[in-house]
Every structure is written in C-alpha cells, then in structure tokens.
C-alpha positions, 0 to 999 in steps of 0.5 A: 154451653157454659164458659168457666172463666177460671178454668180458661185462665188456669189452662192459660197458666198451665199451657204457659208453665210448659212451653217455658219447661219445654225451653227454659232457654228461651225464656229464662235466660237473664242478665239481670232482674230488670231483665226479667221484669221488661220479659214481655213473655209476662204480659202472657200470662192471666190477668191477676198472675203475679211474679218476683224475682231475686239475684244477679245484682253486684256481680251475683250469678244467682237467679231467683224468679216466682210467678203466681197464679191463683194456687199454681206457680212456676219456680225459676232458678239458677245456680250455674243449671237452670232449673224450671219447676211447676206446681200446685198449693194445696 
C-alpha cells in the first residue's frame, strides 16, 4: 500500500481548518497579534503552512489572520463578529 504524503498533509490541514470552524472561540480569540503568533495551536498544522496576521495594535479592535497551506487557506476576522473561513486556490 502506497502512502501519499501530500495527501496525508492536506487532511492535516483540512481536519484542523474544521475543528477551528467548529469553534472559532476556542481558537481565534486574541488580544493581540503576538497572541496569535505564541498560539500553540499552530505548531499543528503540516510542516510548510505559513500564516500572518494584522490589527489589534494601538487601541485597534480589528483582527486580521491568514494561514496557508499549499492552495488551501483559513481566513480569520474580527470586526466586532468572528468569522472563520475555509477554502481552496484554484
């Protein structure tokens, strides 16, 4: 049986991507964006995925966060309403 290892690192991505749609909460809440670099949450995902993440500084309550794996990414906002997203490049 053939292992394929991009396959197995996208379903890490992908299994990841929903447990933070399925809580957004738990994961994406943040005071700052140093709090969302030391998120140890991100030592989760493959090996390659980058991220970034924009706001909350000087008094700003907006928050801005991408993480990227390959061409599937996981866009966080907030606004005053968390939203999470997930998708595909094409």
């Amino acid at each position: 049986m053939l292992i394929n290892m991009k396959e197995m690192q996208l379903q890490k991505f992908e299994q990841l991507a929903e447990k933070i749609m399925a809580e957004p909460e738990k994961y994406c809440i943040f005071d700052s964006v140093s709090d969302f670099y030391k998120a140890s949450w991100l030592n989760d995902f493959p090996k390659g995925t980058t991220w970034s993440a924009t706001g909350l500084d000087n008094g700003a309550d907006e928050f801005y966060a991408q993480i990227e794996y390959k061409d599937r990414y996981i866009s966080i906002s907030s606004e005053g309403i968390l939203k999470v997203s997930y998708g595909i490049r094409k």
